[in-house]
C-alpha positions in Angstrom: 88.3 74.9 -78.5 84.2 75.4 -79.3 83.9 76.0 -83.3 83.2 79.7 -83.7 79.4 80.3 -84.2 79.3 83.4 -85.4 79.5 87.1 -83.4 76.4 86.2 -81.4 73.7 83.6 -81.7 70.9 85.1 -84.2 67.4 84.9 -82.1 65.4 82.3 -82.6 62.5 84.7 -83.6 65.2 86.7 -86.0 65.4 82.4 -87.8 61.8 81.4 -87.5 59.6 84.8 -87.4 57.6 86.1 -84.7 54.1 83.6 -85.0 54.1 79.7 -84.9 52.1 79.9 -88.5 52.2 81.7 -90.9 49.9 84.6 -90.4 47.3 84.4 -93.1 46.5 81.1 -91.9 44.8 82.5 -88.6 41.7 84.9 -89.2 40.7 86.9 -86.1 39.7 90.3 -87.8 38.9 93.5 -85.8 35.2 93.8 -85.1 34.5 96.5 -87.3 35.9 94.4 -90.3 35.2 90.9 -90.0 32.5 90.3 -92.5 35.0 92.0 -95.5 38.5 90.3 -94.4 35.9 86.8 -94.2 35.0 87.2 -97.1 38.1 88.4 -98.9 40.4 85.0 -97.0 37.1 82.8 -98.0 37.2 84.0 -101.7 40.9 83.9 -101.8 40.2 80.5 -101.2 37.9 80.2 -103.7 39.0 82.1 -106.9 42.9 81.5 -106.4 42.9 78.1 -105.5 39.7 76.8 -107.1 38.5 75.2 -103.5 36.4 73.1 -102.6 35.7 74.7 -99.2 35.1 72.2 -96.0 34.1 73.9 -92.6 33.9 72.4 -89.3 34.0 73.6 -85.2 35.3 72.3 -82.2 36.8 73.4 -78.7 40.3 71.5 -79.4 41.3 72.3 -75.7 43.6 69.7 -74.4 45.3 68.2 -76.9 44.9 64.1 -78.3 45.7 62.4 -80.7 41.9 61.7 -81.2 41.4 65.4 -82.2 44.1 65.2 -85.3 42.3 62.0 -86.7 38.6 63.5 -86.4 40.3 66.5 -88.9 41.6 64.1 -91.3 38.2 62.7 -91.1 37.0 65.8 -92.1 39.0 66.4 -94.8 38.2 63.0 -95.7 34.5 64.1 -96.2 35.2 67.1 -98.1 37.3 65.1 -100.4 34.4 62.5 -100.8 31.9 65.4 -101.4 34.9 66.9 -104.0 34.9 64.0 -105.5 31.1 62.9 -105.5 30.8 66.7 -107.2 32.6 65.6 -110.2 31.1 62.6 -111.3 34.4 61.1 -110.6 34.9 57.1 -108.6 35.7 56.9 -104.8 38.1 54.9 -104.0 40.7 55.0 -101.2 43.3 55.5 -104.4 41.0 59.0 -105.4 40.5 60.0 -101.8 44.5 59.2 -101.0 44.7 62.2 -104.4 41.7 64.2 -103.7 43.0 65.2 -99.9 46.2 66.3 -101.6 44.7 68.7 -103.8 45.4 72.4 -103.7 41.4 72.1 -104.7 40.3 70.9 -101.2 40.3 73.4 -98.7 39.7 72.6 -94.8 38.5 75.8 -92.9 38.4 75.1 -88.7 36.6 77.5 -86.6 38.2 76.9 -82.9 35.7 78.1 -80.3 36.7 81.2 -78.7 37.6 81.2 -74.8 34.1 82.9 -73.9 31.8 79.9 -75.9 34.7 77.3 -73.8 33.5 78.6 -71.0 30.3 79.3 -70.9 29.7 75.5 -72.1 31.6 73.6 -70.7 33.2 75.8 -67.2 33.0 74.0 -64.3 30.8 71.3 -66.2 31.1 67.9 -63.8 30.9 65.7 -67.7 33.3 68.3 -68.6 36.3 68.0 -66.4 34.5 70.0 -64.1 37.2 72.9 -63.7 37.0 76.2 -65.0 37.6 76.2 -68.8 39.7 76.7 -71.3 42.7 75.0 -70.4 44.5 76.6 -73.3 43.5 80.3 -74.5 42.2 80.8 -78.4 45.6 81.4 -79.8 47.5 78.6 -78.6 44.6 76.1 -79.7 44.4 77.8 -83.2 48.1 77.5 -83.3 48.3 73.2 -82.4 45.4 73.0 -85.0 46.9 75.3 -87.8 50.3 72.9 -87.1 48.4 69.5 -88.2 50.1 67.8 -91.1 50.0 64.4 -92.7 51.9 62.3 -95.3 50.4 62.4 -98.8 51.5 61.2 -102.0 53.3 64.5 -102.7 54.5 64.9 -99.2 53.8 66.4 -96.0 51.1 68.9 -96.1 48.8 70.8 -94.1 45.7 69.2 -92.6 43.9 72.5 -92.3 44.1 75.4 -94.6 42.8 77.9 -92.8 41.5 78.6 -88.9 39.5 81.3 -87.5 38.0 81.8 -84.3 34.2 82.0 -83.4 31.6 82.9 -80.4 33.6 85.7 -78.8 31.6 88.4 -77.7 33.5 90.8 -79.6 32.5 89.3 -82.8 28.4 89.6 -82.3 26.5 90.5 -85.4 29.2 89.3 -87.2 29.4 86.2 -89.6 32.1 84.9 -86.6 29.5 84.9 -84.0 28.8 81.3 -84.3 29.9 78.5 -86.5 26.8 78.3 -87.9 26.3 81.5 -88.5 29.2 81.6 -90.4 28.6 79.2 -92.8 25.2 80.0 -93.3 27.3 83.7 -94.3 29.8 81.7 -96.8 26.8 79.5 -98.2 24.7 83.0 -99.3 28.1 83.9 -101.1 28.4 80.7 -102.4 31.6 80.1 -101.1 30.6 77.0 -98.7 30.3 73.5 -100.3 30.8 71.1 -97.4 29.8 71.3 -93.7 30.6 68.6 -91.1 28.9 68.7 -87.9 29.8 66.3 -85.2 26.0 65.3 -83.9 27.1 65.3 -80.1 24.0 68.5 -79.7 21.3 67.5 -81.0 20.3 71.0 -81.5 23.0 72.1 -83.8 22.0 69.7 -85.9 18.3 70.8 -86.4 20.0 74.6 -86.1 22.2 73.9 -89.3 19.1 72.0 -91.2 17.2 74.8 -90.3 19.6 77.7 -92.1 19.7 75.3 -94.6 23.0 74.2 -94.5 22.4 70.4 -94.9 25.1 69.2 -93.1 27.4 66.1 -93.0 27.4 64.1 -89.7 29.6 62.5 -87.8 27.7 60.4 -85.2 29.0 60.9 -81.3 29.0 57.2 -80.9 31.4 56.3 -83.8 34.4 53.6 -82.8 37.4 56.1 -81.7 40.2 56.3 -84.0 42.9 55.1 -81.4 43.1 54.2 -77.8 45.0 56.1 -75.1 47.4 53.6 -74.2 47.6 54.2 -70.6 44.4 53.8 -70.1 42.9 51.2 -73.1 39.8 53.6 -73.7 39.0 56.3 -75.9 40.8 59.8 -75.7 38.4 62.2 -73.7 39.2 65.7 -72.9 37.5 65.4 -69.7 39.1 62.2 -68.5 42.0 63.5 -68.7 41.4 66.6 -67.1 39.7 64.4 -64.1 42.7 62.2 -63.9 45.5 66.0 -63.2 42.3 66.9 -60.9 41.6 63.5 -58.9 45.5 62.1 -59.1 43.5 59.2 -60.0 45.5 56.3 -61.3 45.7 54.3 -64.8 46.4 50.9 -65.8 49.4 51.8 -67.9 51.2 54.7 -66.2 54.6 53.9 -68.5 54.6 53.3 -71.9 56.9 52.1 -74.4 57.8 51.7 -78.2 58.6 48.1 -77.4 54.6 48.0 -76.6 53.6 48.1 -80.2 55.5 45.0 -80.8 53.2 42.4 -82.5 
């Protein structure tokens, strides 16, 4: 006879709540509000946790393992700028601390569906299909979900994600990345901001606000490999390869495959 469970199986919302994350870790204010709740969340940040505050962008549409590492690398930055701050050594045994700490705070700005689109839509280099795969929320939710193992166990790679370039949010400190940080930097509450030097002119945009920003060159090694194919994790190719049905060297892979 089945084990009694119970009158009737609670919902699974009724267990878990109604949002993949925890609410306050996804900023997408009303329009009329945006500048105050930024700034409240941003000096939250600040006075309650003490933060050193790391921003970055990206698109983050179809997910790779390649998009996880490049936000550890980021944290990774802000840690070695934390660090750097305070006159104290880097090391991999200070970094291995320093990303731990309550103190570092990593703030991602997702692109909204709009800026997706209008950049990178129907884009041959792209994928060439209309874009975004995924809508805002469900990439803010994957990147809010990051985690790693640290010294103290597993945390959160990113503190905090908001959503930028929607047309909603013009004249607002979220109507560009850049905009926003250059907003966080007059209220002092900016200290690190990575920029991955893919554009050129984002670059010279960010130097030109005044923002100074830490690079991450477009041509670095990648962090892994896809294995089916023995080349770097791409967005586009693999949007190309659901388009085209093209084929791969490594269709099936196994656990046995990382055997030495």
């Amino acid at each position: 006879m089945a084990r009694e469970l119970g009158d009737r199986n609670p919902d699974v919302f009724e267990v878990f709540g109604p949002t993949l994350r925890a609410p306050e870790r996804l900023l997408y204010p009303e329009p009329e509000y945006t500048d105050a709740i930024v700034l409240a969340a941003f000096r939250h940040l600040r006075e309650i946790r003490h933060s050193h505050i790391t921003l970055v962008d990206g698109a983050f549409d179809v997910p790779h393992d390649n998009h996880e590492w490049y936000l550890r690398h980021v944290r990774l930055l802000g840690a070695r700028a934390f660090l750097h701050s305070h006159n104290y050594p880097i090391t991999a045994e200070t970094l291995a601390v320093a990303v731990a700490q309550p103190a570092l705070s990593l703030v991602v700005t997702v692109d909204a569906d709009y800026k997706v689109a209008a950049k990178k839509g129907g884009v041959e280099t792209k994928g060439g299909v209309p874009r975004p795969i995924y809508p805002w929320e469900t990439r803010a939710n994957r990147v809010a979900g990051y985690s790693f193992d640290s010294t103290i166990g597993l945390l959160p790679v990113i503190d905090l994600v908001t959503v930028e370039g929607d047309p909603v949010h013009q004249e607002t400190c979220l109507e560009s990345s850049l905009i926003l940080a250059e907003f966080l930097a007059r209220h002092g509450l900016l200290d690190t901001l990575v920029v991955f030097d893919e554009q050129p002119a984002v670059v010279q945009e960010a130097r030109d606000r005044g923002l100074n920003p830490v690079l991450i060159a477009d041509g670095i090694d990648p962090y892994v490999l896809n294995p089916q194919t023995g080349d770097n994790w791409k967005t586009s190719t693999i949007i190309k390869r659901i388009r085209e049905g093209a084929e791969v060297p490594h269709p099936i892979t196994s656990p046995l495959d990382r055997r030495p």
